[in-house]
BAVEXVEX-484284 format. One record per residue (C-alpha): residue number from 1; residue in three letters; y, z negated, x. Coordinates in nm, 2 decimals. Each point is the difference from the previous one (the first is absolute). Layout:
SITE    n  res   north      up    east
SITE  NUM  ala       Y       Z       X
...
This chain:
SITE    n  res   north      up    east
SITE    1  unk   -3.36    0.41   -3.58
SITE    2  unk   -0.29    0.25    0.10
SITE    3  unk   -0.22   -0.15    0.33
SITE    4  unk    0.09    0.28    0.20
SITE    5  unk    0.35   -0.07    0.02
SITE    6  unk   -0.04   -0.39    0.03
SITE    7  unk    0.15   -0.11    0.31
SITE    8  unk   -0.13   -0.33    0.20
SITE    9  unk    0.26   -0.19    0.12
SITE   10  unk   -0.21   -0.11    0.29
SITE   11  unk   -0.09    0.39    0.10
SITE   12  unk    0.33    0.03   -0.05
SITE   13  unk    0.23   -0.22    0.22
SITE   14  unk   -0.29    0.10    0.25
SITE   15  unk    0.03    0.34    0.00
SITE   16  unk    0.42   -0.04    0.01
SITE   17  unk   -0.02   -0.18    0.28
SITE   18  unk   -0.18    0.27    0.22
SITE   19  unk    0.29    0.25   -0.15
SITE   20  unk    0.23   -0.21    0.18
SITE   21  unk   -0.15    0.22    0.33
SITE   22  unk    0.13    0.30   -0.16
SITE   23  unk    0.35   -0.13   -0.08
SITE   24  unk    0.14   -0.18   -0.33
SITE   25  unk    0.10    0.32   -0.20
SITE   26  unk   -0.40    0.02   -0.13
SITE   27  unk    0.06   -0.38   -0.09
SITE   28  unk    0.23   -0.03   -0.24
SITE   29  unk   -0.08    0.21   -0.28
SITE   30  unk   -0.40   -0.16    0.03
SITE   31  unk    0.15   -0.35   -0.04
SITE   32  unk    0.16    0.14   -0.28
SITE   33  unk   -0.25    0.16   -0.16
SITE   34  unk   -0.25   -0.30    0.05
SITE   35  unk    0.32   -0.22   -0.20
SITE   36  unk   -0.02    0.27   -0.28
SITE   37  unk   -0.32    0.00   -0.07
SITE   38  unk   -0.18   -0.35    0.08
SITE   39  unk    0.33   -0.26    0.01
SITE   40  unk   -0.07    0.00    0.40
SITE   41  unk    0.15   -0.17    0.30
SITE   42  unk    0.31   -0.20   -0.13
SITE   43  unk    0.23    0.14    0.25
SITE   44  unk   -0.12    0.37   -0.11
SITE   45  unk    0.31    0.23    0.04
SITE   46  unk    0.19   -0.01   -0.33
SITE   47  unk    0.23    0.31   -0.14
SITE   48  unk    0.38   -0.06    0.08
SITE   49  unk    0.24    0.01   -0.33
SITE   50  unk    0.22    0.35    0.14
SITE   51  unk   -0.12    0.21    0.34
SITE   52  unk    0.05   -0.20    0.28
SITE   53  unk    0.21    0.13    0.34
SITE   54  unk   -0.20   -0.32    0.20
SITE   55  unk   -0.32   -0.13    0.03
SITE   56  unk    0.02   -0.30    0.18
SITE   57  unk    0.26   -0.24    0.10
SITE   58  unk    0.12   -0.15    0.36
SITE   59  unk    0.20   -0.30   -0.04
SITE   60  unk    0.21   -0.14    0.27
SITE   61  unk    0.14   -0.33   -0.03
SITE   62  unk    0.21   -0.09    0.27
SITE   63  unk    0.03   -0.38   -0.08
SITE   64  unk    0.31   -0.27    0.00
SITE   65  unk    0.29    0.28   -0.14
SITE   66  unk    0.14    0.26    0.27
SITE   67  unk    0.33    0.08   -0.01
SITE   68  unk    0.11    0.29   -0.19
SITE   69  unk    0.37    0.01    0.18
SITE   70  unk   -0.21    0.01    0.36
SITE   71  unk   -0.23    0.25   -0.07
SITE   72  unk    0.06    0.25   -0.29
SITE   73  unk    0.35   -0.04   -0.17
SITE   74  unk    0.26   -0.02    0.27
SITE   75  unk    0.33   -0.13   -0.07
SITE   76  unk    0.32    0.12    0.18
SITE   77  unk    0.23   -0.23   -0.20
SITE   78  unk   -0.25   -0.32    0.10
SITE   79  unk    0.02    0.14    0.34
SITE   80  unk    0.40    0.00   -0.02
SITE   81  unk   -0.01   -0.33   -0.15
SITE   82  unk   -0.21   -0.24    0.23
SITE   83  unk    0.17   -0.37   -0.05
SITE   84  unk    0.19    0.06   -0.28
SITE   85  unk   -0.09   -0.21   -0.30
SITE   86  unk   -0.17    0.15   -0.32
SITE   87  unk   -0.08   -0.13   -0.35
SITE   88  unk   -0.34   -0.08    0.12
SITE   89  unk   -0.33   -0.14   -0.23
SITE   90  unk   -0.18   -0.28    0.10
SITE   91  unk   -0.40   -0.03   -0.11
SITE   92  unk    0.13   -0.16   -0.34
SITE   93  unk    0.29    0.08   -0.24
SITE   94  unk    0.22   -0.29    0.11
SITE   95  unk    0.01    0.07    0.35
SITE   96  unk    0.24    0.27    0.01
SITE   97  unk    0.27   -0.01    0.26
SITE   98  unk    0.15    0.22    0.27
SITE   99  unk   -0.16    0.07    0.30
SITE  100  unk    0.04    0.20    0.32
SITE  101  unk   -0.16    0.35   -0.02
SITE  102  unk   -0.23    0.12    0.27
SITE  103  unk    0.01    0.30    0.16
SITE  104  unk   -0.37    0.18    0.04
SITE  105  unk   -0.09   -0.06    0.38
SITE  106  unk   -0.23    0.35    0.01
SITE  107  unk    0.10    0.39    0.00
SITE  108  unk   -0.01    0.23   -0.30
SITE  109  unk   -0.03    0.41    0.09
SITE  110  unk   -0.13    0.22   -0.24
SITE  111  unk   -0.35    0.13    0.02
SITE  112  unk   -0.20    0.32   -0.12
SITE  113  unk    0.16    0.32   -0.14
SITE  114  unk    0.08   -0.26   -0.24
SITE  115  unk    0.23   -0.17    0.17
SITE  116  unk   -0.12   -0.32   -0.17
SITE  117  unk    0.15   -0.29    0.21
SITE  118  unk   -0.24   -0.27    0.11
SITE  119  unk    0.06   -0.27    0.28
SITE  120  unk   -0.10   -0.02    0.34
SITE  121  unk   -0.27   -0.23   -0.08
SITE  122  unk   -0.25    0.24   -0.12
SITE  123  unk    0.08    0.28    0.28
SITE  124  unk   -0.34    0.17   -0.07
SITE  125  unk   -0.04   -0.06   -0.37
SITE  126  unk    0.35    0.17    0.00
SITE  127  unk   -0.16    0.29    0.08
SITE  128  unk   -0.16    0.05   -0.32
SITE  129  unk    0.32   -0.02   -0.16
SITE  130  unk   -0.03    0.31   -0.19
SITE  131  unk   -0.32   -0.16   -0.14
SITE  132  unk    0.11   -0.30   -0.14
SITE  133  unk    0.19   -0.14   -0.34
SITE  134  unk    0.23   -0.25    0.07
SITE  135  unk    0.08   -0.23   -0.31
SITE  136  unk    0.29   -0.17    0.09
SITE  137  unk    0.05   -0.19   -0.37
SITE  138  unk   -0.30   -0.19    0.00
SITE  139  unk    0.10   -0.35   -0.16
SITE  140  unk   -0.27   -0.31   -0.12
SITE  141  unk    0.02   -0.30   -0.20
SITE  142  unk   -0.04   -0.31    0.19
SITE  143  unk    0.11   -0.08    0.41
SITE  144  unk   -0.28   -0.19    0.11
SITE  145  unk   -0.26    0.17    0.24
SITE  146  unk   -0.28   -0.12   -0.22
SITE  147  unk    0.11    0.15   -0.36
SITE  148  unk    0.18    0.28    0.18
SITE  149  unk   -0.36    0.10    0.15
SITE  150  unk   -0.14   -0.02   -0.32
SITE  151  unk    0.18    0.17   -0.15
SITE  152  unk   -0.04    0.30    0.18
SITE  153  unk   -0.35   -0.04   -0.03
SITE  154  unk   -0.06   -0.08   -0.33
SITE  155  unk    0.29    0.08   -0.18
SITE  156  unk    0.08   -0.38   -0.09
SITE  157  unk    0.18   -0.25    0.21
SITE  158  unk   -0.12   -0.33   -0.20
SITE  159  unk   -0.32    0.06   -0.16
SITE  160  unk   -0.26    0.11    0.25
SITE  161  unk   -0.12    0.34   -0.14
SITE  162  unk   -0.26    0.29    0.10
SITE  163  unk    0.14    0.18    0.35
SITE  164  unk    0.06    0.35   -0.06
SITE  165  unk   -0.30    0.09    0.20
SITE  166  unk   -0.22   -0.16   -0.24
SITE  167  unk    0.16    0.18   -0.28
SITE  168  unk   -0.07    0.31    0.23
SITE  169  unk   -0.32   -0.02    0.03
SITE  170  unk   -0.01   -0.14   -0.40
SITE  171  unk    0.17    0.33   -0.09
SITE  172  unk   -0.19    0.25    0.19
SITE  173  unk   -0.33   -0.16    0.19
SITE  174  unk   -0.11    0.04    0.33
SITE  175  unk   -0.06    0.37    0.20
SITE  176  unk   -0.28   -0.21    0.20
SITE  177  unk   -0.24   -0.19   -0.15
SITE  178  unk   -0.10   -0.15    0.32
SITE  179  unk    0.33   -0.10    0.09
SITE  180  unk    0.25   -0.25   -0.21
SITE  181  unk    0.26    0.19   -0.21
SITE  182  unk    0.29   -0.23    0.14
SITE  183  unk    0.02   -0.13    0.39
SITE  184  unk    0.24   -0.20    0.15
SITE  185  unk    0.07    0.02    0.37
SITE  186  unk    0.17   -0.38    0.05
SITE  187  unk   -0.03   -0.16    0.36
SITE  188  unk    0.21   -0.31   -0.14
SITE  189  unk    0.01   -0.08   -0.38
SITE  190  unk    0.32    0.11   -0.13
SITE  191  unk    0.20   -0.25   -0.23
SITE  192  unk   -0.17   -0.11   -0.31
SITE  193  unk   -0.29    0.07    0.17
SITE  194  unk   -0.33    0.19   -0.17
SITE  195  unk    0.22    0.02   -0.34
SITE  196  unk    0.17    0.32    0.10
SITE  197  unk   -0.39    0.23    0.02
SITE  198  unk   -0.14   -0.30   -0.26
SITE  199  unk   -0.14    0.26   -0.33
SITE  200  unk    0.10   -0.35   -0.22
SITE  201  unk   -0.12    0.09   -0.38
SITE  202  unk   -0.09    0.31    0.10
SITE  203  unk   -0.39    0.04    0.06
SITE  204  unk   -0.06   -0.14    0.35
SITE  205  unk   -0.16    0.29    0.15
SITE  206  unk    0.33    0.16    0.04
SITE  207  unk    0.13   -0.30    0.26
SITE  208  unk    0.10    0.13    0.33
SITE  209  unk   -0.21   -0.09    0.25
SITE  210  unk    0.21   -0.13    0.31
SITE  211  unk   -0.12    0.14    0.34
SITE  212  unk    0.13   -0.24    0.31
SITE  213  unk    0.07    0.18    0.32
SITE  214  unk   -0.22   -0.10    0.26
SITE  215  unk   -0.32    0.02    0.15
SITE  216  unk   -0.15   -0.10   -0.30
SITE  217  unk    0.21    0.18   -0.28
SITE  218  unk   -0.28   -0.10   -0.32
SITE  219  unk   -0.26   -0.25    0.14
SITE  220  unk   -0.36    0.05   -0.08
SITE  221  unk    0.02    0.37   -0.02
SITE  222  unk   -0.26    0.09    0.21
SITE  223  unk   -0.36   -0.09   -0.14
SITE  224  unk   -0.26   -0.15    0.07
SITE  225  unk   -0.27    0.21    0.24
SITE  226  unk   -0.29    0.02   -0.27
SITE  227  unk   -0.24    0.25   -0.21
SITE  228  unk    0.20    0.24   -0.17
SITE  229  unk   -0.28    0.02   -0.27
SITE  230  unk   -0.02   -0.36   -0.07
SITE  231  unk    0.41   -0.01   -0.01
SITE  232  unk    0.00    0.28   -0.25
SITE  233  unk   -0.30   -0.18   -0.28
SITE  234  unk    0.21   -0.33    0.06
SITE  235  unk    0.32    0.22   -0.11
SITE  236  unk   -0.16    0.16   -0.28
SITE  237  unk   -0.17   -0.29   -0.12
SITE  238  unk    0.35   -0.19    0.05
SITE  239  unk    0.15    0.24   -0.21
SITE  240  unk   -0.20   -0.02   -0.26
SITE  241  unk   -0.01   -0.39   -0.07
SITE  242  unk    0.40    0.05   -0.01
SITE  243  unk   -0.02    0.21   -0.21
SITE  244  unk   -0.17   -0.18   -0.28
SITE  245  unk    0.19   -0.25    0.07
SITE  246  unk    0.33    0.17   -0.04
SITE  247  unk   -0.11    0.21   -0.33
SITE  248  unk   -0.02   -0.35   -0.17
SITE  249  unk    0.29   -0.09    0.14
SITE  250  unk    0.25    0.30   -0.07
SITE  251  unk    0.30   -0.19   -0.04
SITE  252  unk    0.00   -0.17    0.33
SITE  253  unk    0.20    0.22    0.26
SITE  254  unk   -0.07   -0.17    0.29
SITE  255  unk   -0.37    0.06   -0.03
SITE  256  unk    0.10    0.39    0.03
SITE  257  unk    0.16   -0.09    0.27
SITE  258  unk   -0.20   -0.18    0.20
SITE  259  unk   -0.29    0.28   -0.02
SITE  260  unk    0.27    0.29    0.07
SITE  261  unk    0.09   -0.19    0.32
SITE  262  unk   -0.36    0.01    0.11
SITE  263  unk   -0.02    0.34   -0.05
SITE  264  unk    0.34    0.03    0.19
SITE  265  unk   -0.10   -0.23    0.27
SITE  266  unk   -0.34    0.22    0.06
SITE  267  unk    0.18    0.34    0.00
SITE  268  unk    0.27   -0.21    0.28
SITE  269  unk   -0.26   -0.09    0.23
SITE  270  unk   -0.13    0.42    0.00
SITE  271  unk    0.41    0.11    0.04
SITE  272  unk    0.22   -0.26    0.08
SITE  273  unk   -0.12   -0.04    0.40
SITE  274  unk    0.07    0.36    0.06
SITE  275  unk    0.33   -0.03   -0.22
SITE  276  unk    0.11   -0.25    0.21
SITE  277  unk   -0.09    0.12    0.36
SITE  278  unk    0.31    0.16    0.09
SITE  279  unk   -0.22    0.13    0.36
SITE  280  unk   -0.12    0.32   -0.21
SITE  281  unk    0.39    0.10    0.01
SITE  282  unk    0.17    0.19    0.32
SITE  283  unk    0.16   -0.15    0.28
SITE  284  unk    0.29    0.24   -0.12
SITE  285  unk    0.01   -0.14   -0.34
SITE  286  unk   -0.01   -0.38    0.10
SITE  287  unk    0.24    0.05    0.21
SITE  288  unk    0.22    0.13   -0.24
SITE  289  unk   -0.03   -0.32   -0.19
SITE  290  unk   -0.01   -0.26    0.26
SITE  291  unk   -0.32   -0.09   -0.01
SITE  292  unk   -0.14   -0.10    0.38
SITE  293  unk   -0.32   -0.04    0.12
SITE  294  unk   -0.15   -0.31   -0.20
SITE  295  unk    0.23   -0.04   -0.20
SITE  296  unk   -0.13   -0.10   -0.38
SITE  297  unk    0.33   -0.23   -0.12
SITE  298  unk    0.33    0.24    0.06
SITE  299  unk    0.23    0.12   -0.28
SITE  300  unk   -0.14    0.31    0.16
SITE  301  unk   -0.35   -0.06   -0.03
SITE  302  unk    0.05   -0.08   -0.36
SITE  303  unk    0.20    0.32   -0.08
SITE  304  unk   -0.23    0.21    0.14
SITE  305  unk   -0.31   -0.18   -0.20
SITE  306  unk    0.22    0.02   -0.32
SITE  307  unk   -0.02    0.38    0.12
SITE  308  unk   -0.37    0.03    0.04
SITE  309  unk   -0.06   -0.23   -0.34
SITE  310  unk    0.20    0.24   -0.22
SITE  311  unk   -0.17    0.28    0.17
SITE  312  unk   -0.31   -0.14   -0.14
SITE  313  unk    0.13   -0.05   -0.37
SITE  314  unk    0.12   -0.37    0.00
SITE  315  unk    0.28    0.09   -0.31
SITE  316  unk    0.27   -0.26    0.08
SITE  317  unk    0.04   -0.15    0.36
SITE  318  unk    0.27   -0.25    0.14
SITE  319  unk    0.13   -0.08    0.28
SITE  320  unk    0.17   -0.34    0.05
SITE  321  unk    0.18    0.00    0.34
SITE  322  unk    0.01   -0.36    0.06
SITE  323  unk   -0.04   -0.35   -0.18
SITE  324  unk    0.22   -0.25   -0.19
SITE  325  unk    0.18   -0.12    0.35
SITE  326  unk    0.12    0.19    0.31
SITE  327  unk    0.07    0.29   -0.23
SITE  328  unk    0.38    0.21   -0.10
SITE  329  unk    0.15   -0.32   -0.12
SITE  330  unk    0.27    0.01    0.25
SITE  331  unk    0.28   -0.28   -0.11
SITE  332  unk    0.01   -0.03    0.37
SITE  333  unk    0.07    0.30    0.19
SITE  334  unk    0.01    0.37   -0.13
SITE  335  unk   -0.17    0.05    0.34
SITE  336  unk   -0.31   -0.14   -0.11
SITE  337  unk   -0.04    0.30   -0.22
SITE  338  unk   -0.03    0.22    0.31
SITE  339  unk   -0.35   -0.12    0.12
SITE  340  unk   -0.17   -0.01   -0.37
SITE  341  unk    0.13    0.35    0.01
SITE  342  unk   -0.17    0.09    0.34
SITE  343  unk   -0.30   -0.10   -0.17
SITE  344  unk    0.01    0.20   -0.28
SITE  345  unk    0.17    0.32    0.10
SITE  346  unk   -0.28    0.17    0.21
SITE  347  unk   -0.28   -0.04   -0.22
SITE  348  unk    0.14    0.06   -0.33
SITE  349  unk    0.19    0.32    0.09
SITE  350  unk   -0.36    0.08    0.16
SITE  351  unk   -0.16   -0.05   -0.31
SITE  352  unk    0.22    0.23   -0.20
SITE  353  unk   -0.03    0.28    0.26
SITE  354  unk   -0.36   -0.06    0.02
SITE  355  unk   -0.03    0.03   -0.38
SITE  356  unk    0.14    0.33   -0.05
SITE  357  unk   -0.16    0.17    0.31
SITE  358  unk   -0.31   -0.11   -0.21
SITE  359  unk    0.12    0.15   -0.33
SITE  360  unk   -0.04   -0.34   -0.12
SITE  361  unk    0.39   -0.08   -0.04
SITE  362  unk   -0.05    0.24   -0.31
SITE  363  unk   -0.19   -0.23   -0.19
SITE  364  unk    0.13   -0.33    0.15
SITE  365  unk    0.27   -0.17   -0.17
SITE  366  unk    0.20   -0.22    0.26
SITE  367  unk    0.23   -0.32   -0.09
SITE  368  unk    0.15   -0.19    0.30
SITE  369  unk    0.16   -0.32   -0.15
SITE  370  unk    0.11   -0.35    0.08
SITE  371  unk    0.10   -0.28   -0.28
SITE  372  unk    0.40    0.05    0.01
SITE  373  unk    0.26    0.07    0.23
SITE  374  unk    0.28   -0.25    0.20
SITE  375  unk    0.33   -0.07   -0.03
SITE  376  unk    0.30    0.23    0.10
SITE  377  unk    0.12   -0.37    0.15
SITE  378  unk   -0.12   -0.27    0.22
SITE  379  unk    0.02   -0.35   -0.08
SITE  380  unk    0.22   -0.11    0.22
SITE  381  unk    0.31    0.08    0.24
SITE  382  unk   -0.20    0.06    0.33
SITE  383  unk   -0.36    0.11   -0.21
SITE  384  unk   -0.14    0.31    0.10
SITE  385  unk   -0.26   -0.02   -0.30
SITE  386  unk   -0.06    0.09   -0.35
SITE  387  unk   -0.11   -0.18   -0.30
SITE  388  unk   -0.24    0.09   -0.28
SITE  389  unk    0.15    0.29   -0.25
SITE  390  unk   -0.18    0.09   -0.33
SITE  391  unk    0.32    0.21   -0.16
SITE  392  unk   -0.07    0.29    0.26
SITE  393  unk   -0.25    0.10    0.22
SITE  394  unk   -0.20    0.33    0.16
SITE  395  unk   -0.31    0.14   -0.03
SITE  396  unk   -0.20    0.29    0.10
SITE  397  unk   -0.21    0.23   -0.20
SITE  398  unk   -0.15    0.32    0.15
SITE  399  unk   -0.33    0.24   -0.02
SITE  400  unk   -0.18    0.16   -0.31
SITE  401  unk    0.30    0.13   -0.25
SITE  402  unk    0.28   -0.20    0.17
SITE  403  unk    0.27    0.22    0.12
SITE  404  unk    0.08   -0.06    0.36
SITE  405  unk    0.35   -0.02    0.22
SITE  406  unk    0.22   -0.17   -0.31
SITE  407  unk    0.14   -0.33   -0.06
SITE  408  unk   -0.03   -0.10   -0.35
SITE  409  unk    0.28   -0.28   -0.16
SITE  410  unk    0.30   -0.14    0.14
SITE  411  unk    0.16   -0.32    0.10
SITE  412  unk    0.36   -0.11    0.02
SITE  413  unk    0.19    0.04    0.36
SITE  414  unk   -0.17   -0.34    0.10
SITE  415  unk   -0.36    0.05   -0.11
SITE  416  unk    0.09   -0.28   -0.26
SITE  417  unk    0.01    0.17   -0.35
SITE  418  unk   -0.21    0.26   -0.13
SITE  419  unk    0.20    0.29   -0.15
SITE  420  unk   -0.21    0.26   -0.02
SITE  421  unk   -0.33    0.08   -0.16
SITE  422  unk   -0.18   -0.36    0.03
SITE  423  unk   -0.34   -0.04    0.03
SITE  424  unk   -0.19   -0.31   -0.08
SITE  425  unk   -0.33   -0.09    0.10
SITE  426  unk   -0.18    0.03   -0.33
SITE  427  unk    0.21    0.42    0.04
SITE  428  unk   -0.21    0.03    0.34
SITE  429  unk   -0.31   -0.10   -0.11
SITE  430  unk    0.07    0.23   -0.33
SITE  431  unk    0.02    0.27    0.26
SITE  432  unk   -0.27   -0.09    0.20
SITE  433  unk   -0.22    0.00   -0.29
SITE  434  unk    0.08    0.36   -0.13
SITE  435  unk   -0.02    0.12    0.36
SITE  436  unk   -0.40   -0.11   -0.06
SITE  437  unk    0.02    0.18   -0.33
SITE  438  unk    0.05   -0.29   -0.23
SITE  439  unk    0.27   -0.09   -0.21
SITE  440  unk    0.11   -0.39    0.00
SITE  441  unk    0.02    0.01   -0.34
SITE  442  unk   -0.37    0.04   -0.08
SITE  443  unk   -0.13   -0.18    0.28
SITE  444  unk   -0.08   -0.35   -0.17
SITE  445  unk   -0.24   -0.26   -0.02
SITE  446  unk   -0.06   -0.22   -0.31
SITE  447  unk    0.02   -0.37    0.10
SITE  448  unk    0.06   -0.30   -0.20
SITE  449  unk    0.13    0.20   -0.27
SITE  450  unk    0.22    0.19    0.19
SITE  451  unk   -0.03    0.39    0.13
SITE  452  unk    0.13   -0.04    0.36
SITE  453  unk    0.17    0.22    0.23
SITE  454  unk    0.06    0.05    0.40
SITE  455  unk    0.36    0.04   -0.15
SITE  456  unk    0.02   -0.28   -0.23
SITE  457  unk    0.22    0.15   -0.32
SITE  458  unk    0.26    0.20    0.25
SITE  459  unk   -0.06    0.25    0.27
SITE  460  unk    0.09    0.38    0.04
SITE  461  unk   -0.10    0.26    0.23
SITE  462  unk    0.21    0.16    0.23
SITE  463  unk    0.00    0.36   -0.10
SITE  464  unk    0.26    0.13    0.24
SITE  465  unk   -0.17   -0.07    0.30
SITE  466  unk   -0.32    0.18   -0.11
SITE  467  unk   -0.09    0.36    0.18
C-alpha cells in the first residue's frame, strides 16, 4: 500500500473521536474506510447484505408475558362469555380441562385515523396508534418465563445462544467507536439473567454491556485526576505490548476482546458522563417523560437515556422494564397489569414521539415484546387471573420501514388459537434483521462445525407489514 495512504490506527480512533463534536454522519464512512484498508477497530461498520430502511434497533422487553386479550386483541365473545367453561390448556399437554373464561377487566376504543383498538391501559401510547404494528399471532415454543425470554432474545429456548443484539452489532458494527455497539438498560435482571445480551460463541466484544439505573449506572467511569500526557505513553505503550501479544496469539478471541474493551472503556469515560446526564435536556422534555428532579432510576429516566444513547450511535439498545419478580405475571389479579402499565405508558409513548420529532424514528427500528401471552381463562371459579400462553400472543413492531396503524395476524373469538397469518419468534427476528438490512439467511457464525443462525433453520420476514 503506498505510505501516503497508510492510516494509523492510533491517529485514527483519535481523530474520530473529536468528529464526534461535529456529529456521527463524518464517522461512519472513516471507520469504514480505516476497516478497508488496515483490518481496523473490530466493531468497524460492516456493509449490510440488501439497503437497509433502519440503522439501529430499540428493543423493549416488557418482562413476565402481558396480556394480549387486555391490551391489543380484544375479545367481544370472551367478554360475553365470562364464567362459562372452555376447553382450556394447562402449562403441559395433559392438563387440558375446562375452565371458566375471563372477561378482560379494561376498555378497548379505537385509536388514530386508524382506528386500531388498544386498551385503556396504555391511554397515551394509544395515541401513537397510527404508528404502531400490532402482531397479534405471535406464538413461542416453551411456557416457562426462563426459555420463553430466551427465546425472544436469542432465538433458542434450551440452548443458550447469541442475543440478537450481539448478532447486531456482529452483522453490522458499531456507529461509535467510543460507545458499545449493544446496551442494555436493566434496573432488575430479567429471567435467565445476563444470557439474554450474553454474545455466547460469538466474539465477546459484541456482549451487551448492562447499564443499572441509579446513581452510579457503570461504576468506575470517571477517572482518575492525573497527567493527561503520562495517561496517553501508558496507553500507547499498553497497546503495543497487546499487541504482540495478540499477533502470536490470533486464534484466541478473547484476547481481541479484552483490548477492544479498553479501547471502549477509554472512549466511555470521554462520552458516556455526558450521555448519561439527562440535566443537558429541557424541563419540557423531561417532563414529557417523567423524569423529576433527581431522578436517575425511573422507567422514565431510562427511556429517555435510551433516547440520548441512540442519538449518539449505540446500534441496538434495550429496555427491560422490570426484573424476574413483581413483573406482568398476573395469575392473581388482571388488575395488577394496571400499575406495570402506568409505568410504562408515559415514557415509551414519549420516546416514540420524541424519536420522530428528531428525524431519528426514520432510522430506528422499534420492537416492543414480552415472552408470551395469558390464557383466555382463569384457573379457577372465582380467579380473576391468567396463566402463561405460548400458542398466541402480541407484539409491537413500529419505526424505520414498519407500516403504522394495522394489526397484523388473527386469533380465534377467545384469543386462544391462531388463525391467521402466525408469526413465530424466529419470523420476528427474521424481520427485524432485514429491517437492519440483513437477511437471516446469511447471517451465521461457524461454530463447532456448525454455521449458526439468530433463526436457527426457520424464520421468515414479514413482508406485508413493511412500508
Amino acid at each position: 500500500m503506498n505510505a501516503q495512504f497508510a492510516i494509523n490506527r492510533r491517529h485514527f480512533l483519535r481523530g474520530t473521536a473529536g468528529s464526534l463534536c461535529t456529529g456521527l454522519l463524518g464517522l461512519h464512512p472513516r471507520l469504514s474506510l480505516a476497516a478497508a484498508l488496515n483490518d481496523g477497530h473490530v466493531l468497524a461498520p460492516k456493509p449490510s447484505h440488501h439497503p437497509a430502511r433502519a440503522k439501529q434497533l430499540l428493543f423493549v422487553f416488557l418482562t413476565g408475558g402481558f396480556s394480549h386479550l387486555d391490551t391489543f386483541d380484544p375479545k367481544p365473545k370472551l367478554q360475553a362469555g365470562h364464567g362459562k367453561p372452555i376447553t382450556a390448556f394447562g402449562l403441559r399437554p395433559d392438563e387440558a380441562k375446562a375452565l371458566p373464561m375471563l372477561a378482560s377487566p379494561f376498555q378497548f376504543t379505537a385509536r388514530g385515523k386508524s382506528g386500531l383498538p388498544v386498551s385503556d391501559l396504555f391511554p397515551l401510547l394509544g395515541d401513537l396508534a397510527d404508528d404502531l404494528c400490532v402482531i397479534r399471532s405471535m406464538h413461542t415454543d416453551i411456557v416457562e418465563h426462563f426459555q420463553a425470554t430466551l427465546a425472544m432474545h436469542t432465538g433458542s429456548s434450551t440452548i443458550p445462544l447469541p442475543s440478537i443484539g450481539a448478532w447486531l452489532s456482529y452483522g453490522l458494527g458499531t456507529l461509535n467507536p467510543n460507545l458499545p455497539p449493544y446496551v442494555v438498560l436493566a434496573e432488575h435482571l430479567p429471567y435467565a439473567g445476563a444470557q439474554v445480551w450474553d454474545s455466547n460463541f460469538l466474539p465477546p466484544y459484541h456482549q451487551g454491556v448492562r447499564l443499572v439505573p441509579g446513581d452510579d449506572p457503570i461504576p468506575n467511569l470517571k477517572p482518575l485526576a492525573r497527567s493527561v500526557r503520562l495517561q496517553e505513553l501508558e496507553r500507547i505503550l499498553l497497546r503495543d505490548a497487546n499487541e504482540a501479544h495478540a499477533t502470536i496469539r490470533a486464534e484466541d478471541l478473547k484476547l481481541r476482546a479484552r483490548m477492544s474493551s479498553f479501547d471502549t472503556a477509554e472512549g466511555m469515560m470521554r462520552e458516556a458522563p455526558e450521555a448519561l446526564d439527562l440535566s443537558r435536556e429541557s424541563d419540557e422534555t423531561r417532563q414529557a417523560y417523567g423524569v423529576r428532579p433527581g431522578d436517575q432510576k425511573s422507567f422514565g429516566w431510562q427511556c429517555l437515556t435510551a433516547r440520548r444513547l441512540l442519538e449518539r450511535g449505540v446500534r441496538v439498545v434495550e429496555l427491560i422494564d422490570t426484573g424476574s419478580h413483581d413483573n406482568w405475571d398476573a395469575h392473581g389479579d388482571m388488575a395488577s397489569h394496571r400499575p406495570k402499565a402506568q409505568r410504562v405508558d408515559r415514557p415509551l409513548a414519549a420516546l416514540l414521539r420524541d424519536l420522530k420529532q428528531r428525524g431519528l424514528l426514520e432510522q430506528t427500528a422499534v420492537a416492543i415484546c414480552t415472552e408470551f401471552g395469558r390464557t383466555p381463562w382463569t384457573d379457577g371459579v372465582n380467579g380473576k387471573g391468567r396463566n402463561h400462553y405460548a400458542r398466541a400472543f402480541t407484539s409491537l413492531l413500529a419505526g424505520a420501514g414498519v407500516k403504522g396503524g394495522m394489526a397484523y395476524g388473527e386469533t380465534d373469538d377467545y384469543g386462544a388459537a391462531i388463525v391467521r397469518d402466525p408469526v413465530h419468534v424466529h419470523d420476528y427476528h427474521a424481520t427485524l434483521l432485514h429491517l437492519l438490512g440483513l437477511d437471516h439467511l446469511n447471517l451465521t457464525y461457524r461454530y463447532a462445525g456448525r454455521d449458526f443462525r439468530l433463526t436457527d433453520v426457520a424464520g421468515r420476514v414479514l413482508h406485508p407489514i413493511l412500508s
